[in-house]
Structures are given as structure tokens and as C-alpha cells.
C-alpha positions as CSV (number, residue, x, y, z in Angstrom):
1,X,-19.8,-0.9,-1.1
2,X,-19.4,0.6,-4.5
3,X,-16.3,2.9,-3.1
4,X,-14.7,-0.5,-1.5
5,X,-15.2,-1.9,-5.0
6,X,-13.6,0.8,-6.8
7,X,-10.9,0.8,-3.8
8,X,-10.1,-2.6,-4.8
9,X,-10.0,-2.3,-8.3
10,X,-7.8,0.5,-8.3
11,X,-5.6,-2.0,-6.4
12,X,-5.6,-5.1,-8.5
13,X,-6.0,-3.2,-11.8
14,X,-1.7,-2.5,-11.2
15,X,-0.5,-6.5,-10.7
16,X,-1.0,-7.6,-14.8
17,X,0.9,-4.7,-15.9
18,X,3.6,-6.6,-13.5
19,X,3.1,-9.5,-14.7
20,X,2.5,-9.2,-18.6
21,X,6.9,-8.2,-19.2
22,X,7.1,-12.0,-17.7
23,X,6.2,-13.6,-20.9
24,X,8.0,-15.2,-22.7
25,X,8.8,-12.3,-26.0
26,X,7.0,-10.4,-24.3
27,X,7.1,-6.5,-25.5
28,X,5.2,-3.4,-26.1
29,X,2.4,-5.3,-27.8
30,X,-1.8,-5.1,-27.7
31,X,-1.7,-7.5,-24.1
32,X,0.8,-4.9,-22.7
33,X,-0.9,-2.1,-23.9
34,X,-4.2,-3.0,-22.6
35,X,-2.7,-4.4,-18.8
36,X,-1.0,-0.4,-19.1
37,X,-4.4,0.8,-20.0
38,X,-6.0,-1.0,-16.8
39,X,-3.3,0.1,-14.3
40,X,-3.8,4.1,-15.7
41,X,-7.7,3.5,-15.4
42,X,-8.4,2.0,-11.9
43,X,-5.9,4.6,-9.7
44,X,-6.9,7.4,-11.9
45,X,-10.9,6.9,-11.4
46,X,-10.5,5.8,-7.8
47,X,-8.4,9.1,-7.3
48,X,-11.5,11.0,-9.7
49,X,-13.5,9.9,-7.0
50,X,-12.1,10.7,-4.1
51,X,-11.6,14.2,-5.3
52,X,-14.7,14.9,-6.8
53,X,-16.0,17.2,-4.7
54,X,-12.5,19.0,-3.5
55,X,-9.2,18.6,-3.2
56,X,-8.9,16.6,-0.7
57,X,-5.5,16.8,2.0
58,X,-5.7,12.9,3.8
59,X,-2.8,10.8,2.8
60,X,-4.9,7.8,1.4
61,X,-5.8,11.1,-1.1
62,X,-2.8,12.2,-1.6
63,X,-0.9,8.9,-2.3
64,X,-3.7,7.6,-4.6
65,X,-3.3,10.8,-7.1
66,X,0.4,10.6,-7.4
67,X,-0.4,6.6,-8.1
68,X,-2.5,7.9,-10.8
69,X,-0.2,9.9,-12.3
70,X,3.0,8.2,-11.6
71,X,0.9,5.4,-14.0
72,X,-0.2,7.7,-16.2
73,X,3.4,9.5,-17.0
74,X,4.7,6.1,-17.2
75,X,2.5,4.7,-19.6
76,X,3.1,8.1,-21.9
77,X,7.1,7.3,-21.3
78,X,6.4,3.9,-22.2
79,X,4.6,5.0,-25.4
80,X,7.9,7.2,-25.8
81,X,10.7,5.3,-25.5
82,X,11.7,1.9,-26.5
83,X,13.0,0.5,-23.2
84,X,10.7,2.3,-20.4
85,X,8.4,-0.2,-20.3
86,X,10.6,-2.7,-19.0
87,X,10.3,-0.7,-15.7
88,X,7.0,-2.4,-15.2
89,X,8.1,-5.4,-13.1
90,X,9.6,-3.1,-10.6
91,X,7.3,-0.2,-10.9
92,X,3.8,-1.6,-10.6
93,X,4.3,-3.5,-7.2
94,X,5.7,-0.7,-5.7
95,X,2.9,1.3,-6.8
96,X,0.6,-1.6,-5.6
97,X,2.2,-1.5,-2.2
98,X,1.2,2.4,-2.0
99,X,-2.0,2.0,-3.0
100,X,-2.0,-1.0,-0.5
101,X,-0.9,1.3,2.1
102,X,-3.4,4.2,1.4
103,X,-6.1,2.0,1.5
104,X,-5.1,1.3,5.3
105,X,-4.8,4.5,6.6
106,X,-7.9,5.3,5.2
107,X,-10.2,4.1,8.0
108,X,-7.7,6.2,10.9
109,X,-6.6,9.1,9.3
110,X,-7.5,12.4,10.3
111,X,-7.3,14.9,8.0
112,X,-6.5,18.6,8.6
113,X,-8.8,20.8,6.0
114,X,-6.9,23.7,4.2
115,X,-6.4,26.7,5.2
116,X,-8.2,28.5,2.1
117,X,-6.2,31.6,2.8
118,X,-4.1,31.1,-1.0
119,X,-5.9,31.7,-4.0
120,X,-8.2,28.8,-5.0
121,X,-6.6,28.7,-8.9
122,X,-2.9,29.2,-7.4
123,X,-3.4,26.3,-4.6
124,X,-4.8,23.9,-7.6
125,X,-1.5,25.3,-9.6
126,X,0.9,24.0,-6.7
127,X,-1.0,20.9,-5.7
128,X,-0.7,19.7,-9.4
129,X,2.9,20.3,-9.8
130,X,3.7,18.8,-6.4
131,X,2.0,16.0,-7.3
132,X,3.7,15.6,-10.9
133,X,7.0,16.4,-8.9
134,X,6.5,13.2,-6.7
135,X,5.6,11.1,-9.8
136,X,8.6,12.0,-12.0
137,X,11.0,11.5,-9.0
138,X,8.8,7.8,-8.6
139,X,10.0,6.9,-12.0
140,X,13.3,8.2,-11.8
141,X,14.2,6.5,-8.9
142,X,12.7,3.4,-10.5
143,X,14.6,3.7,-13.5
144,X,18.0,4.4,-11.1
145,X,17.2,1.1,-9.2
146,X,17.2,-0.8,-12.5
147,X,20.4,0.5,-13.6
148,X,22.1,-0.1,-10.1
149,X,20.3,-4.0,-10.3
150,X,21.3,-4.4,-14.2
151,X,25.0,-3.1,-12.9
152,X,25.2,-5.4,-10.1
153,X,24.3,-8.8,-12.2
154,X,26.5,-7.9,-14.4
155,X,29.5,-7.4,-12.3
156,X,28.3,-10.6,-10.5
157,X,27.9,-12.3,-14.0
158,X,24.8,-13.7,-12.4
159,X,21.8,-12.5,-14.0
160,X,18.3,-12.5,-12.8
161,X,14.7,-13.3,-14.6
162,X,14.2,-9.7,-12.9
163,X,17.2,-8.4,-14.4
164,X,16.5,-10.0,-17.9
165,X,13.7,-8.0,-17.7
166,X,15.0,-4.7,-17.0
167,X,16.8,-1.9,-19.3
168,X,20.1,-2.2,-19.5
169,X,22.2,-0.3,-17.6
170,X,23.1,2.3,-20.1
171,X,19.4,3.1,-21.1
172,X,18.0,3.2,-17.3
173,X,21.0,5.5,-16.6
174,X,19.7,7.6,-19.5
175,X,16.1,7.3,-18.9
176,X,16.4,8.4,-14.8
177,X,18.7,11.1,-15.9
178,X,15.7,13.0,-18.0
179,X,13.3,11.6,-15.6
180,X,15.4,13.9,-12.5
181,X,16.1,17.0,-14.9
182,X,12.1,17.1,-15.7
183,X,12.0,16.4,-11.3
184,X,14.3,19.2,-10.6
185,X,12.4,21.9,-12.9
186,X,9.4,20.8,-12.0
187,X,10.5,20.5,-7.9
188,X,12.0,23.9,-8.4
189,X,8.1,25.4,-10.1
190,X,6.8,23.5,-6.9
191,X,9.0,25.2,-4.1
192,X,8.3,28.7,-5.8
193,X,4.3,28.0,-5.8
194,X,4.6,26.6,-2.3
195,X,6.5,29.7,-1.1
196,X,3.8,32.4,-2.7
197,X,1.0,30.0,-1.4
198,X,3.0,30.4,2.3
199,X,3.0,34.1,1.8
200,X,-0.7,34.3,1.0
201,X,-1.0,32.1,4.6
202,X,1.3,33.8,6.7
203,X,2.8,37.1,5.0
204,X,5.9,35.1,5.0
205,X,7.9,33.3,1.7
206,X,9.9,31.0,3.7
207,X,8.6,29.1,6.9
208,X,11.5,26.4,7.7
209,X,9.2,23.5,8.4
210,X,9.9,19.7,8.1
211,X,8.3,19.6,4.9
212,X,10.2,22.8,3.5
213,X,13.7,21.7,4.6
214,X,13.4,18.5,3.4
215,X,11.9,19.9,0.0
216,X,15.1,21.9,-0.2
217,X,17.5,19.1,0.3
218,X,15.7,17.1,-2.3
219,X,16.3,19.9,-4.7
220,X,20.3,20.4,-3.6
221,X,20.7,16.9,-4.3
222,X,19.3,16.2,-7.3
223,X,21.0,19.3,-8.5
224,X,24.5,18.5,-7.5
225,X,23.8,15.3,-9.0
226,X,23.0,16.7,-12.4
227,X,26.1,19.2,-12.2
228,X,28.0,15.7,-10.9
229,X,27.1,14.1,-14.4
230,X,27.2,16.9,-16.2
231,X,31.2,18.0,-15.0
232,X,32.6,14.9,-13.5
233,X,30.5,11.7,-15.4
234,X,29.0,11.1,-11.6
235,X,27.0,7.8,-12.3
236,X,26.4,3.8,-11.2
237,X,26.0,3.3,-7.8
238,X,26.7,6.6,-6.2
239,X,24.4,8.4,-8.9
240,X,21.7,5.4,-8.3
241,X,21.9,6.0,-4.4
242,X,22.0,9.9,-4.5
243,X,18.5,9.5,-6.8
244,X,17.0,7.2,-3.9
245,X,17.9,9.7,-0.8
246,X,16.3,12.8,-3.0
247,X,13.6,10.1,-3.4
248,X,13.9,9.2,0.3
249,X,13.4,12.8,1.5
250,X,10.8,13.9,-0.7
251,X,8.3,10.8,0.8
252,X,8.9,11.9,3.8
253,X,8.3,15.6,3.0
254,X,5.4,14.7,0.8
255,X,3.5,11.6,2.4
256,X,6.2,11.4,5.0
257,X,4.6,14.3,7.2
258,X,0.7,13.3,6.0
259,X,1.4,10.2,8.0
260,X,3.2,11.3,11.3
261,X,0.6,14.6,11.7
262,X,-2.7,12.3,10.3
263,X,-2.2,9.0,11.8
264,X,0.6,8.5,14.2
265,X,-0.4,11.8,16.0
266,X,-4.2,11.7,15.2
């Protein structure tokens, strides 16, 4: 019962963080602060606790950490920069539905254990950065949705109370394009720690798997995107979409293959 309550709380600790930017002059003031404060605490301890005897390799696992620190690197953006907290309304019920979602695959899954054939320190070193990979790339393509909504209403001239809300389109342009240059350097640390950990498991540095390949096109695209803005001013809705594929294929190489090998195929 006390795991079910924790479970829960870790749930509804995320839905006043989405609902506190709704008042009316609302800002980065001590209600805000303390709703942000809830949604960091109740994923992070539910997360403590599911890995506080080892890592653990389920998707319910795997999906509650990167909730935890998807909240927790927003909360420090937030802290960081005047606007990123007005990502809130869009961030927090997607996080929501995650968590949502890992707490129903948690009764059927079946997870696989690991292998244990990497070093212990070097397999805690790539979990971490995958995991931080998959939060950045969260709030990037958060921040690239609220540009392409903020873009949209105005070229409508029919704003939204969502899109009131929202950055504006310059500043979530600006905040998802250091949110995918941390993604890419981190992605890139990731696919090098994943290929030494795959040589410690099979002698080899490269084993194209699902996971793998669709780690590497994440990586192309994002890059090309970055070299796109950099050379050409590639941004708006093709730069909005391209950040929502890379997000796309990283799920599905991240929790994407968890859910297929865990629970369809379980």
C-alpha cells in the first residue's frame, strides 16, 4: 500500500505545476515555486524508490527516472531563465501522461536483468547520461512545440489561453536551441559509453540493433539541424518538426524498445 501511495503521489504531485501559470498574473512567484518543488519531489522519490536497491531495467523504471529528471532540469532552467517556466502548461501533463503510462505497465512488464558483463561504475556512467539525454531532448521538444504553437496563433491572429501562456516564439526558439546543443553533446557522451559498454558485452563497439540505429539517426538529425541554423537560419516549423522526429526516434529507441521486448512480447 505504501508504494501505491507513493505511485500516486508521484502522479498527482505534476498537475498544480500545470495549473498554477493559469492564474491570473501568474509568474515565477512562492505558489509557483512551491507547485515546481512538488512536481521535482514526488517522481524523484518514487524513482529513489524504485531504484534503491539497483538499477533497475523495466520501463515503468526507466520512464519514472527520466520524469524525475526531466522535472528536475526543468525546474533549474526555470530558476535560469525568465521565460522557461512558461513551458509548464505543456510540459507537466505530458510528463503526467508518462508517469500515467508507467504506472500501467507496471503490473505486466517483464523485465530482462542486465547483463553485468560492463563495469559496474561505467554502466552507472552511461545509464545517467542516457537518461539526462532523454530529459534535455523532453524539454527541447517541449520548448520547439511552443514556438511552432506561439507561430501558428500568430499567423492565425487567433490566440489561445494556452498560447498566452507560452514563450513567445522567439524565446522558445532560443530556449530548444540550447536545450538540443546540450542533447546532442550529451547524446553523443551517451553513444560513446553505450559503444565501450557493448564492447565489454560482446568484444564488439558497434552492434546495429534497433536501439543503436535509431540512436544514430537521432544524433544525425539533431546535428544537421544545428549546422541548418547555424549556416542557413533553418527554423519555425521545419526546425520545430525536425526537433519532434529526433524526439520521435529517441522514445522509441529509449522506452520505445522497453515496451515492444517487456510487454508486447512478454
Amino acid at each position: 500500500m505504501s508504494s501505491v501511495a507513493l505511485n500516486l503521489f508521484a502522479l498527482v504531485a505534476l498537475l498544480p505545476a500545470a495549473l498554477v501559470p493559469l492564474r491570473a498574473g501568474a509568474g515565477r512567484d512562492a505558489a509557483y515555486w512551491a507547485f515546481a518543488a512538488l512536481a521535482v519531489a514526488g517522481p524523484a522519490l518514487w524513482a529513489a524508490s524504485l531504484m534503491s536497491d539497483a538499477w533497475q531495467t523495466s520501463l515503468s523504471a526507466a520512464l519514472w527516472v527520466s520524469i524525475a529528471a526531466s522535472t528536475a532540469i526543468f525546474a533549474l532552467l526555470a530558476a535560469a531563465s525568465r521565460q522557461a517556466w512558461r513551458l509548464a502548461p505543456l510540459l507537466m501533463p505530458f510528463l503526467a501522461v508518462l508517469g500515467l503510462l508507467a504506472s500501467l505497465v507496471q503490473g505486466v512488464e517483464e523485465p530482462r536483468p542486465l547483463t553485468g558483463a560492463a563495469p559496474v561504475g561505467w554502466l552507472d556512467v552511461h545509464i545517467i547520461v542516457s537518461v539526462l539525454t532523454y530529459a534535455l531532448l523532453t524539454l527541447a521538444a517541449v520548448a520547439s512545440l511552443a514556438a511552432f504553437l506561439q507561430e501558428r496563433s500568430l499567423k492565425r491572429k487567433h490566440p489561445t489561453r494556452l498560447t498566452r501562456l507560452l514563450p513567445s516564439v522567439v524565446d522558445g526558439e532560443r530556449l530548444a536551441g540550447r536545450l538540443l546543443l546540450a542533447s546532442e553533446l550529451v547524446l553523443g557522451l551517451g553513444l560513446m559509453t553505450g559503444m565501450a559498454t557493448q564492447y565489454f558485452e560482446s568484444g564488439s563497439l558497434l552492434v546495429l540493433q534497433h536501439k543503436t540505429l535509431l540512436s544514430l539517426l537521432a544524433f544525425a538529425l539533431i546535428g544537421l539541424l544545428l549546422i541548418g541554423h547555424r549556416v542557413c537560419g533553418v527554423r519555425g516549423r521545419i526546425a520545430a518538426r525536425v526537433v519532434l522526429v529526433s524526439y520521435l526516434l529517441l522514445t522509441l529507441a529509449y522506452p520505445g524498445v522497453k515496451f515492444v521486448t517487456q510487454v508486447l512480447l512478454s
